[in-house]
C-alpha positions in Angstrom: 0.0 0.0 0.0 1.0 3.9 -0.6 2.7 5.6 2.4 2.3 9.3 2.5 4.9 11.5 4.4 5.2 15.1 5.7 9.0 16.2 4.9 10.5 18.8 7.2 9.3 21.2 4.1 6.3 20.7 4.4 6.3 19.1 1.2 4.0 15.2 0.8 5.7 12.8 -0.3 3.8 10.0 -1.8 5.6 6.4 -1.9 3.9 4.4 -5.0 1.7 1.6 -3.9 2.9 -2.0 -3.8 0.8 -4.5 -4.6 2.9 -7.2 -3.4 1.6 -9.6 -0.5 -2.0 -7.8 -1.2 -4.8 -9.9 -2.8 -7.9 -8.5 -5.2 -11.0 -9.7 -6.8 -12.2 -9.3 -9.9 -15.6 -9.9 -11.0 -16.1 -10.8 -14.1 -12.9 -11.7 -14.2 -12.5 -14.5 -17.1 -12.8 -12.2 -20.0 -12.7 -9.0 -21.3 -12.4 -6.3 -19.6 -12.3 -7.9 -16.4 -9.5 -10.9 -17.1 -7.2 -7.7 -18.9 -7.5 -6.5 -15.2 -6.8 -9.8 -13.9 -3.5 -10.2 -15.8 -2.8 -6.5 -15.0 -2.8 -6.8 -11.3 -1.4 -10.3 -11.1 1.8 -8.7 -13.3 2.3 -6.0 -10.5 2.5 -8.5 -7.3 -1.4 -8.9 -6.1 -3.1 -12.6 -5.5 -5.9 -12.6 -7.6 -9.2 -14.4 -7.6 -10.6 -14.5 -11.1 -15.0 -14.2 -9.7 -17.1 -15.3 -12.6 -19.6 -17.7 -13.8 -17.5 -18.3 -17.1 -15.9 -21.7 -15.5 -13.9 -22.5 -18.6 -12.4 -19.4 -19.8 -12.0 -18.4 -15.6 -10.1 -21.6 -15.2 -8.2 -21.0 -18.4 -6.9 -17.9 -17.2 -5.9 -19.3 -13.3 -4.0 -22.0 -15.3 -2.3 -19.4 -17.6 -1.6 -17.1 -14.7 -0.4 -19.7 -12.3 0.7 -19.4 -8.6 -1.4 -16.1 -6.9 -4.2 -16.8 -9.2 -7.5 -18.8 -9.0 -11.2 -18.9 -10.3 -14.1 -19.2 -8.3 -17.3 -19.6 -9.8 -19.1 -16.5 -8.4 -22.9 -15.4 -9.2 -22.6 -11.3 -8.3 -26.3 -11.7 -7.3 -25.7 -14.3 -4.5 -24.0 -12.9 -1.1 -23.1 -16.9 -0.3 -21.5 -16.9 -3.8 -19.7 -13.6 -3.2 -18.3 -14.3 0.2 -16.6 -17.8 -1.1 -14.7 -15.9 -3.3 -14.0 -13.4 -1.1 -12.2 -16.0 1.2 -10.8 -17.0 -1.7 -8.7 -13.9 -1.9 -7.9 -13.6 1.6 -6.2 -16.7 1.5 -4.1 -15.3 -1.4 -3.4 -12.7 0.6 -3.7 -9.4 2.4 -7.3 -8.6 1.2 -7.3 -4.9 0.2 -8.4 -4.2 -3.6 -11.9 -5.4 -5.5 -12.7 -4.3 -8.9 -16.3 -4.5 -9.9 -16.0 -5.4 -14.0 -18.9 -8.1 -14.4 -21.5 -8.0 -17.6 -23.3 -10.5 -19.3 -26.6 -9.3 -20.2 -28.7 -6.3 -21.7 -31.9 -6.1 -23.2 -32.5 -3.6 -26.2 -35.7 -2.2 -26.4 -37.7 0.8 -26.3 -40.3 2.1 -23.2 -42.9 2.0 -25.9 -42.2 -0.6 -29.2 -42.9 0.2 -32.5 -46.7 -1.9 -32.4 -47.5 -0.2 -29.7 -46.8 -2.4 -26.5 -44.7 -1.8 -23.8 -41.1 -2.6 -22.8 -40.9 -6.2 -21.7 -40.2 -5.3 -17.3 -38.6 -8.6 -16.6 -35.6 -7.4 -18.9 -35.4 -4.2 -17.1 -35.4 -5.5 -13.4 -32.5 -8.5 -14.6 -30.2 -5.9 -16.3 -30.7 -3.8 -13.3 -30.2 -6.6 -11.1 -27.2 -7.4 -12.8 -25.7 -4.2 -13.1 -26.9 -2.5 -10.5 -27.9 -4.7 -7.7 -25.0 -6.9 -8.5 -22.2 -4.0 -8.2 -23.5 -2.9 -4.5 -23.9 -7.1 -3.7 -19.8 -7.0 -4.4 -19.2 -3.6 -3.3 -20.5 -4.1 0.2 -19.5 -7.6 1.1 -15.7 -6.6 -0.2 -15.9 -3.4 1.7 -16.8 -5.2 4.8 -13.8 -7.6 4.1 -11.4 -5.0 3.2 -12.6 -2.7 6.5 -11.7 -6.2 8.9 -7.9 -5.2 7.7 -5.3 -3.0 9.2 -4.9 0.0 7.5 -1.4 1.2 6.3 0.8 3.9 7.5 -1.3 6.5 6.1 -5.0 5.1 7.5 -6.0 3.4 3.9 -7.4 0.1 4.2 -7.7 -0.1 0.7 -9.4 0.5 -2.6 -12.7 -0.8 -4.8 -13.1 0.7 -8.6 -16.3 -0.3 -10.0 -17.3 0.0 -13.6 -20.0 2.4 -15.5 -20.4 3.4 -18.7 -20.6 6.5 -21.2 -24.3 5.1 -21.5 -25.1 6.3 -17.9 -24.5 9.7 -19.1 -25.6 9.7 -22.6 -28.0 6.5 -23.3 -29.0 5.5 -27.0 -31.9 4.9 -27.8 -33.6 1.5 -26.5 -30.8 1.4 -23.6 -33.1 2.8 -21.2 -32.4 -0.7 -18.8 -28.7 -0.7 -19.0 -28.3 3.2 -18.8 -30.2 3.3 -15.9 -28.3 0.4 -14.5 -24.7 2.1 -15.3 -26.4 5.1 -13.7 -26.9 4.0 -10.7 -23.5 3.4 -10.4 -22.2 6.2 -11.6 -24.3 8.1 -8.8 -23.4 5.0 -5.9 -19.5 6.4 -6.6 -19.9 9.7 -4.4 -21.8 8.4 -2.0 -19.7 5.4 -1.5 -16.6 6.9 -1.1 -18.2 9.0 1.9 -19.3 5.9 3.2 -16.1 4.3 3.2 -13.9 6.8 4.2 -14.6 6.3 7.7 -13.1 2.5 6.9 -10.0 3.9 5.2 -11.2 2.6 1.8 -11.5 4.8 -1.2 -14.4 4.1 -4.4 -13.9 4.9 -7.7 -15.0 4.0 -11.0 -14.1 3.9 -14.6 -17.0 4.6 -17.5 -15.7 3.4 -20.2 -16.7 3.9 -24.2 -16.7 1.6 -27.1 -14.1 -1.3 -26.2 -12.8 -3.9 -27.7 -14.2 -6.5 -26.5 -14.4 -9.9 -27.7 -18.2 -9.6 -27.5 -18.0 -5.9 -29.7 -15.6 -7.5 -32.1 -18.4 -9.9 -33.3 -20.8 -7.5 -34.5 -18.9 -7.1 -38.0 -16.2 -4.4 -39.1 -19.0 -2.6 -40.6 -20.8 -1.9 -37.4 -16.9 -1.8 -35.8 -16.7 0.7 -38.3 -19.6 2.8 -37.7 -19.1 2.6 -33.8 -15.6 4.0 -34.6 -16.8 6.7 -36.3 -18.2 8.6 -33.7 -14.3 8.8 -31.5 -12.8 12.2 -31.7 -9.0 10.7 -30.9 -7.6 7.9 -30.7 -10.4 7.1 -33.7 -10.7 3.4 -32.9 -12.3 1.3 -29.9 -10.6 1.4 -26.4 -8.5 -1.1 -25.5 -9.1 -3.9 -22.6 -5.6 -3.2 -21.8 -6.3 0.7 -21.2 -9.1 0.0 -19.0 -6.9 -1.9 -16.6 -3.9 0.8 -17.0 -6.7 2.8 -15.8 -7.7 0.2 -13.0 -4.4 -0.1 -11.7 -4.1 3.8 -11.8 -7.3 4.0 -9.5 -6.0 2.0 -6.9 -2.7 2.9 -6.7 -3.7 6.7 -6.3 -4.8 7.8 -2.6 -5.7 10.9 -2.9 -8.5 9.8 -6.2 -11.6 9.2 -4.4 -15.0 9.2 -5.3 -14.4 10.1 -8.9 -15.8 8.7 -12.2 -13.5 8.4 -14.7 -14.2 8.3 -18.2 -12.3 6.5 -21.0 -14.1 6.9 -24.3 -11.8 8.8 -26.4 -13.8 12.3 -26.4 -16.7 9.9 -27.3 -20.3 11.1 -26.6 -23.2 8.8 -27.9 -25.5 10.1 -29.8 -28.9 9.1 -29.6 -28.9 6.2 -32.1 
């Protein structure tokens, strides 16, 4: 963990964080996004447990990785699940840093459908369930976990990044389920990080863009293309690699706290 020092200046001085002996979780873990961050953190020193329900590609990647790394099989939506995985990483290590990357569903639809009926509800309340309900299910049971610890010299018990998106801001049309899902967490970020500062543990999260993703590469260059076409610089789709740059960056940083970052390229959807 960072150690931050008053010099007989006056001056801080911040000591980079070290990840080594420290353990994470990532949810979401086997792909994506989320195993980018995996390989990311497990690079820099932590224990990593890899917390999805993707049992082949999770086990693929705690193979690949090797010693500090392992898959559990984790449903976001079940606090039994959760906590498994969560002593999972403990025993990997000193428990201090959860990132919050899992996805796996969306419905696309609009409130009222061109015959006339209404959105279907049932794929609202699972995408928000997912999402939503599913980030705060990880976010407090790690907290809780994390808040157990000892803190470091300079009070920090450690450090959860959740994930958005640019759609929480800007939603197309017929996201109205996963825009207000990625809202939610866009708006939990504040308020969490005043929660949590009383435990030493700082929130933030990343929103990210148009990525490429394994699932966004198989729509077809010409959609690749058109989604493309709407980045101001660097004109192509972000990078799973840059969202865990930017993960790593997150927790590292003790003074970042309760702050959304966005990392989209300038991008701004429009509404279709």
């Amino acid at each position: 963990m960072p150690s931050t020092n008053i010099t007989d200046k006056g001056v801080i001085a911040v000591t980079a964080a070290h990840f080594d002996g420290a353990s994470a979780i990532v949810s979401g873990g086997a792909g994506g996004l989320g195993a980018a961050t995996v390989r990311r953190l497990h690079a820099e020193g932590l224990g990593v447990v890899i917390a999805d329900l993707a049992t082949d590609q999770g086990e693929a990647l705690s193979h690949e990785l090797g010693e500090r790394a392992t898959f559990v099989r984790t449903d976001v939506t079940d606090p039994e699940s959760i906590t498994t995985a969560l002593d999972a990483a403990a025993a990997l290590g000193d428990f201090r840093f959860g990132v919050i990357a899992h996805g796996g569903f969306g419905v696309l639809q609009r409130i009222v459908q061109r015959d006339g009926s209404p959105a279907d509800l049932d794929g609202f309340v699972k995408t928000i369930d997912i999402y939503l309900n599913g980030t705060f299910n990880v976010l407090r049971l790690a907290a809780a976990k994390i808040a157990a610890g000892s803190p470091a010299p300079s009070g920090e018990r450690g450090s959860i990044v959740m994930t958005a998106s640019i759609a929480g801001y800007e939603g197309q049309i017929g996201q109205a389920a996963y825009t207000a899902a990625k809202a939610g967490v866009i708006g939990l970020t504040l308020v969490a990080a005043r929660d949590l500062g009383a435990n030493g543990i700082r929130v933030n999260t990343v929103a990210p863009g148009t990525m490429k993703t394994p699932i966004m590469e198989s729509v077809g260059e010409d959609m690749l293309a058109k989604l493309t076409s709407g980045v101001p610089f660097p004109k192509r789709l972000g990078l799973p690699e840059e969202y865990a740059d930017a993960v790593a960056f997150l927790l590292r940083n003790e003074y970042l706290n309760g702050e959304v970052l966005r990392l989209d390229g300038a991008q701004r959807f429009a509404p279709k």
